[in-house]
N, C-alpha and C positions, 0 to 999 in steps of 0.2 A: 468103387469097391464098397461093398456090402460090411458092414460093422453090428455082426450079433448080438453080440452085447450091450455096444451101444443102442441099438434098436430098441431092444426087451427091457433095456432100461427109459427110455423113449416112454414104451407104454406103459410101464409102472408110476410113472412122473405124472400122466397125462390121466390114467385110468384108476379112481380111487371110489372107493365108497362114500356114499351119501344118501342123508336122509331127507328125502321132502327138498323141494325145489333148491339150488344151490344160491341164488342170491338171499334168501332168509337163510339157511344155514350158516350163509356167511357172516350174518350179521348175528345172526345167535353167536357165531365161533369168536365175531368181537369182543360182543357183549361179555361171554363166560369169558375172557380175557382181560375185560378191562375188572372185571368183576373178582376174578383171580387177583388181579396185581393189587385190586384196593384192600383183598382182604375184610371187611368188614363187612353186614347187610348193604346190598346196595336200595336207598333211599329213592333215590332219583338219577335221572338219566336223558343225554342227549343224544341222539342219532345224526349226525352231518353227514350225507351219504349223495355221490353221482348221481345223475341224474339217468345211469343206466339201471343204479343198482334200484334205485326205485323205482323205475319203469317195471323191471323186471322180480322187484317183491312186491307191489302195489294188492295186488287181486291173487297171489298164489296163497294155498290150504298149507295149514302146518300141520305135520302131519302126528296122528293122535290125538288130533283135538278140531272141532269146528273151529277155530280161530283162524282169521284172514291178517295176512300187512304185517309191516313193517316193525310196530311200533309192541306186536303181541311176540314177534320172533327175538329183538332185544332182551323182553323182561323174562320170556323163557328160556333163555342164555345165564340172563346173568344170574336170573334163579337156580339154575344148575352149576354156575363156573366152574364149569370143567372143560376148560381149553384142547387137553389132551384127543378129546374125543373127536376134536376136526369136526367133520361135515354130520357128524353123527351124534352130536353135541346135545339135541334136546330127545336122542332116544331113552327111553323109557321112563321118561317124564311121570311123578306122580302126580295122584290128584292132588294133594299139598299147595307142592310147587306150581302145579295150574291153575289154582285157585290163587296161589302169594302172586305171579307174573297178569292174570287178569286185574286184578286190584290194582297192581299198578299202573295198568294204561287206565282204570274206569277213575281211579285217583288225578289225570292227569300228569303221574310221576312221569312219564316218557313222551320226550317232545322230539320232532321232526325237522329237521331243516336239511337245504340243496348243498354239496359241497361248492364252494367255485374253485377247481383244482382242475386239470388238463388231463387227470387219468380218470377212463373209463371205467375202470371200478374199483371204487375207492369209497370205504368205510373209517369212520372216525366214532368212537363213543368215548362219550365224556361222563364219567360215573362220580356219586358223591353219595356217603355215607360213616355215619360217625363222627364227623368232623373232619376226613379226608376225603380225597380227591384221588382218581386214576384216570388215562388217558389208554386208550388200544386203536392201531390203526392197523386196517386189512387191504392194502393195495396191490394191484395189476392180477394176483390169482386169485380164489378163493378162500386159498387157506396161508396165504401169506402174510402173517403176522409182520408189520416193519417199524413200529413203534410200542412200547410201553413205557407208563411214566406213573411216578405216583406221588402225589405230594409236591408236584412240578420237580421231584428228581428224575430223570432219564435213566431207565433200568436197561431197555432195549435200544436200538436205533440203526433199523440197515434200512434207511429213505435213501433212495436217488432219483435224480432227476430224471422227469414223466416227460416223454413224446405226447404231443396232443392226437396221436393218431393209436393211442394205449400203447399196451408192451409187444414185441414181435418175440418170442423164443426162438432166436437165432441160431442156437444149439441143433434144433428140430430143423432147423430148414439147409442146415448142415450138411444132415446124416440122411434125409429121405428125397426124395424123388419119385416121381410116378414107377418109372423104371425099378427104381431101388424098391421100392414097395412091393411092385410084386416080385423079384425072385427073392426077398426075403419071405414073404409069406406062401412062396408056393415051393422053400425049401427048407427052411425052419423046421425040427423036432417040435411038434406042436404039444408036446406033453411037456416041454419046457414053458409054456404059453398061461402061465399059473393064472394071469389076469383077464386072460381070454376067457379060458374057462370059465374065473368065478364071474366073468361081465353075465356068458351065456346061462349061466344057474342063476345066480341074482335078477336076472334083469325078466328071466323066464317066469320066476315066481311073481313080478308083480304083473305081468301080463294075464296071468295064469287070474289074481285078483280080480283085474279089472274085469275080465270075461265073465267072473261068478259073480260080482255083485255090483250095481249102477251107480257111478261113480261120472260126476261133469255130464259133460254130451253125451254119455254113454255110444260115442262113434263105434268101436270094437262089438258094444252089445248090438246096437241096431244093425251093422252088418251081417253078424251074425244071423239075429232073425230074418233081414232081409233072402241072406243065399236061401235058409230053412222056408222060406216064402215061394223061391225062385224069383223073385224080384233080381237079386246078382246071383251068376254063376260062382260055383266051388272051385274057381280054378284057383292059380299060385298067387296071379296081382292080388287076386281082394283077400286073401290068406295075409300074406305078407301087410297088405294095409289094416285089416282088424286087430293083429296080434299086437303090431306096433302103436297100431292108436288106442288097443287097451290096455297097455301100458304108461299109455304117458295119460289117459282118463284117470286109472287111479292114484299118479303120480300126482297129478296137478290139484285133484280133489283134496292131498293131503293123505292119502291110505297110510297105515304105518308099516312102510315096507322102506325098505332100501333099492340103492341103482346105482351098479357101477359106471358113473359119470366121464363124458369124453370130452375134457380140454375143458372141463371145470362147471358143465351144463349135462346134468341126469340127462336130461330130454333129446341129448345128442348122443349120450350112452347108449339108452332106448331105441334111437333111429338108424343108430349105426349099428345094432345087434342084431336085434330082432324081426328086420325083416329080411337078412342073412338066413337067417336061425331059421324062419315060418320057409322062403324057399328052399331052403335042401331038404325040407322036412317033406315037401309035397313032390320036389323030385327027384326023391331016393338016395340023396346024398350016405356018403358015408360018416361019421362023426370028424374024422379027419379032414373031410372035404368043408364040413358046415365050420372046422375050426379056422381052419385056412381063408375062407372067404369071409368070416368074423373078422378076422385078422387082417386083412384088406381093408376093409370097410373101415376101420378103428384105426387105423394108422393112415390113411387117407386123409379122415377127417381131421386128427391131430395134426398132419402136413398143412393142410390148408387154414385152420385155424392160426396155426405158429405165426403165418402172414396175414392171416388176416384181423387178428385179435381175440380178446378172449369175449369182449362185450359190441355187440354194434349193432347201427338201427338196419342191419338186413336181419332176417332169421337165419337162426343157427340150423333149423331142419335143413336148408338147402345145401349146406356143405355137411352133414351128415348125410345127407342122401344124395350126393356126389361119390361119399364111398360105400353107400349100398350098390348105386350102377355100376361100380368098378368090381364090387364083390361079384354081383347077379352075371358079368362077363365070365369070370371063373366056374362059378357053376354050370353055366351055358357051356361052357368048352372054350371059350376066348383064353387069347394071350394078350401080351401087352399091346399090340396094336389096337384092340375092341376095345381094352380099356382106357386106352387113351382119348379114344371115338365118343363112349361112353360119358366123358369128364367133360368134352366138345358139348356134346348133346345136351346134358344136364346146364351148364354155365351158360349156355344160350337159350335155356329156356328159365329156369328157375332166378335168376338172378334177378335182385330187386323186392321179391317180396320181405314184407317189413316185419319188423318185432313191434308190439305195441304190450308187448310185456308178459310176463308168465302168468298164465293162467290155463281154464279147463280147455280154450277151443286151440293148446295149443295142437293138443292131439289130432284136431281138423287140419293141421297144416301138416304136421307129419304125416298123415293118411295124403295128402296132396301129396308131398314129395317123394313118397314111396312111392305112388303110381308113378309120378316122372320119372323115378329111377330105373322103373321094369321096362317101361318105353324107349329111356335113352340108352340100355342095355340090348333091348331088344333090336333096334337102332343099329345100334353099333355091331351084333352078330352079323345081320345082311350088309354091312361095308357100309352105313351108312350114316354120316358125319354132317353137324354145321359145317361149311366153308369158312374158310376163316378171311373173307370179304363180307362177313354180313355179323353186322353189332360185333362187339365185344371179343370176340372166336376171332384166336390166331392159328396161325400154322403150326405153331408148337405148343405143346401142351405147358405145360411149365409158364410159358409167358400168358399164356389165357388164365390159366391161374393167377398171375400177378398183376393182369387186369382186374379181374374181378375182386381181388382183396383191395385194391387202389380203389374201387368203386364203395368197398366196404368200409376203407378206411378213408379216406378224403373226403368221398359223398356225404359218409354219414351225420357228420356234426351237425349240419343247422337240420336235417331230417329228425335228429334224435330230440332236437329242443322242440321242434314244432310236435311233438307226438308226444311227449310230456306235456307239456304246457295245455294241450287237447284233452289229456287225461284228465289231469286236475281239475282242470278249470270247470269239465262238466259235470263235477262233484258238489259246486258251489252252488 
């Protein structure tokens, strides 16, 4: 049985605003937190942080400013402490405060160290100023505040005990299903869909960015010149890969735009939107129809994510662009059979590529996983399915999904240290 409500609530939880890559927001959202509870200038500062959440802030643009890392998204947190603002926490950043938070990392006030904690993303900042002391932790989501302390008094504290394979949103894997997914979203009043919407306006404008000005690889730009060349055709694939990878080009560079973010990563926002949004654009969709295959897309991806975590050493494009194929079935004319075909397709082919952390080429991998997606879409309209005797691919959809999270989650751990440890180390 289908639960509306519960649903729509689903993607309100999973679908929020954010500025500039979500694991430095996250840490900015500490920082303005531990910065808030100390109440005074913060002086100085510690960053204890997973070895996800710094894989995946290491090399990302803040956005508003050339500043790269870790240690510039703290001090322009805690330069603003203002918690309330979540993922959005260092928008409209003055020069002031840009000038007090660089001074602080060129002072050495903001130092660096590995959590050793069994949750995959997990911030800790330890602030000092005045003569006092504050503590803020941000565990298993982004904007999960589970500790404050000040003065070693405990003001907040809703810690529980961390799975080493991170958090699973049980709740989500409840209420959704392949099945469940799509006759919710091919029956749903789509103008009740307030976050669909604002994902497809939000996330259109920064696409809209990246195609006007060069930004990382410029992937979106170069294609672009490339079709203008005839080097590629104008058709819907390279449509849908430019749009979505110039979005995530000036997402990653840092633009100061916002992105309505899916299961707590812009760049799954991005992948799960926008190359919905570029094909019904090219084949005549209705707005109805491009909301409804948005909506596929974005509750797919939160499905699969729920089990699979919110942080891991695969990339998060491949199960966003798990619910592009399922979307691209709806527009094509499929029902749930193609889209189930579709998920076959995709998990047997995309699974395994890795994160080696946020930055500009993540856009190169979104532009890969949208082609797979029009493929294993494509695929799947002609009857055309992995078997489920070869790798991974079962005979039922649902349990190929819970292979592939088992592979995201069990796999992942010594993959995740050996790719860290490769990062750093060629820094030295």
């Amino acid at each position: 049985m289908v639960h509306y409500e519960k649903i729509i609530e689903i993607l309100n939880e999973n679908m929020v605003l954010a500025t500039g890559c979500t694991e430095p927001g996250a840490i900015a959202l500490t920082a303005a937190a531990a910065a808030d509870t100390l109440g005074e200038k913060v002086e100085s500062m510690e960053v204890i942080a997973s070895g996800n959440i710094i894989k995946n802030a290491y090399s990302a643009g803040i956005p508003g400013t050339d500043l790269v890392g870790i240690e510039y998204a703290a001090a322009l947190g805690a330069v603003v402490a203002a918690p309330a603002k979540r993922l959005e926490v260092i928008n409209g950043i003055t020069e002031a405060q840009l000038r007090t938070a660089v001074a602080m990392v060129q002072e050495k006030k903001v130092q660096l160290s590995l959590a050793k904690v069994p949750e995959k993303l997990y911030i800790e900042i330890l602030a000092q100023g005045n003569g006092h002391s504050s503590r803020a932790i941000i565990a298993n989501i982004h904007t999960n505040i589970v500790l404050l302390e000040k003065d070693g008094q405990i003001l907040l504290d809703k810690r529980t005990p961390a799975a080493e394979g991170g958090a699973k949103d049980t709740s989500v894997m409840d209420e959704l299903s392949i099945a469940k997914i799509y006759e919710f979203a091919t029956t749903v009043d789509v103008e009740t869909l307030d976050i669909i919407k604002q994902s497809v306006e939000v996330n259109s404008a920064i696409a809209a960015e990246g195609m006007r000005n060069p930004y990382g690889l410029q992937i979106g730009r170069t294609m672009e010149q490339e079709i203008k060349a005839g080097i590629r055709s104008d058709d819907m694939i390279n449509y849908a890969m430019m749009i979505a990878a110039a979005a995530a080009d000036a997402r990653m560079a840092g633009a100061d735009y916002s992105v309505v973010s899916n299961s707590g990563s812009g760049n799954q926002g991005i992948a799960s939107s926008m190359p919905a949004v570029a094909a019904a654009d090219k084949l005549g969709k209705s707005r109805e129809e491009m909301l409804r295959a948005v909506t596929i897309s974005s509750l797919v991806a939160i499905y699969i994510k729920a089990q699979f975590g919110r942080l891991s050493a695969f990339c998060g494009a491949t199960v966003a662009a798990t619910g592009t194929a399922c979307a691209m079935t709806y527009l094509l004319g499929g029902g749930i059979r193609e889209m189930e075909y579709a998920v076959f397709n995709m998990i047997g082919n995309v699974t395994g590529m890795c994160c080696d952390g946020a930055k500009p080429d993540c856009a190169l991998k979104i532009a890969t996983c949208t082609n797979a997606a029009m493929q294993a879409a494509l695929m799947a309209m002609k009857g055309i399915r992995i078997q489920s005797n070869e790798g991974i691919v079962d005979e039922d959809v649902e349990k190929t999904i819970r292979n592939f999270c088992v592979l995201g989650n069990e796999g992942s751990i010594r993959l995740d240290q050996l790719m860290l440890e490769i990062m750093l180390n060629k820094t030295k």
